[in-house]
C-alpha positions in Angstrom: 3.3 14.1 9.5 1.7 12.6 12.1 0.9 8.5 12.1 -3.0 7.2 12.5 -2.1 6.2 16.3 -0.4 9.6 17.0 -3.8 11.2 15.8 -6.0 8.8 17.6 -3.8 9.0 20.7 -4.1 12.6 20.3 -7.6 13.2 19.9 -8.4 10.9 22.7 -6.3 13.0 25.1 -8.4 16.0 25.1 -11.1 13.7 25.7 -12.4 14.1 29.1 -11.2 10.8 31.3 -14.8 9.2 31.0 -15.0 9.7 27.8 -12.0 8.2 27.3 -13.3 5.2 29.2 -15.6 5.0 26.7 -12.9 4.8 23.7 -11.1 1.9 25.2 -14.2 0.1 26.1 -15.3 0.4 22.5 -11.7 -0.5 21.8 -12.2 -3.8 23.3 -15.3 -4.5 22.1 -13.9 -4.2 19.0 -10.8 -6.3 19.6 -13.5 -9.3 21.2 -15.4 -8.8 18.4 -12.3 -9.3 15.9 -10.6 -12.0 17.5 -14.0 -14.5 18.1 -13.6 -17.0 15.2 -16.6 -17.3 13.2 -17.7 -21.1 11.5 -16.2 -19.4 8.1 -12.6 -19.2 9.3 -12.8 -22.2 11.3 -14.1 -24.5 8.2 -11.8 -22.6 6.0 -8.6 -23.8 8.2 -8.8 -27.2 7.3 -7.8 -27.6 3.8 -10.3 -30.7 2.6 -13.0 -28.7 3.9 -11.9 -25.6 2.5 -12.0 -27.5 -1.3 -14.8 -28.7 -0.7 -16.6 -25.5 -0.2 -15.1 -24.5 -3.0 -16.4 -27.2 -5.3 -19.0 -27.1 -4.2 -19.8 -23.2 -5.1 -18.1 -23.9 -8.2 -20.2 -26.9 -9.1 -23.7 -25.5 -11.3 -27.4 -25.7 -9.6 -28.0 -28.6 -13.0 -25.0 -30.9 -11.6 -26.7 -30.6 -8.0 -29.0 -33.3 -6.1 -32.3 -32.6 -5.0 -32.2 -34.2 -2.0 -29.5 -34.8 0.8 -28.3 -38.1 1.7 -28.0 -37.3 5.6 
């Protein structure tokens, strides 16, 4: 049985070679794409932060202000 890479690896060599350009420009698009850190993970590193979002979806609309204070 073969693994998921074997397959891809495969599949992609009976590609013709600009076609397989394209896969492995689509590859690293996808791999730019996956390793740019969004504001999500980078809040969610720092753990005060990270409660504090949590809180604060936990906390009901009744409990919240109105207004900011910034």
């Amino acid at each position: 049985m073969n693994t998921l890479p074997e397959l891809i690896n495969k599949e992609i060599y009976k590609l013709p070679l600009t076609s397989q350009k394209e896969v492995l420009d689509f590859v690293l698009f996808l791999n730019k794409r996956i390793n740019i850190e969004t504001d999500n993970d980078y809040l969610s590193k720092d753990p005060d932060i990270k409660q504090a979002i949590i809180d604060g979806l936990n906390t009901p609309l009744d409990e919240c202000s109105e207004h900011l204070d910034w």
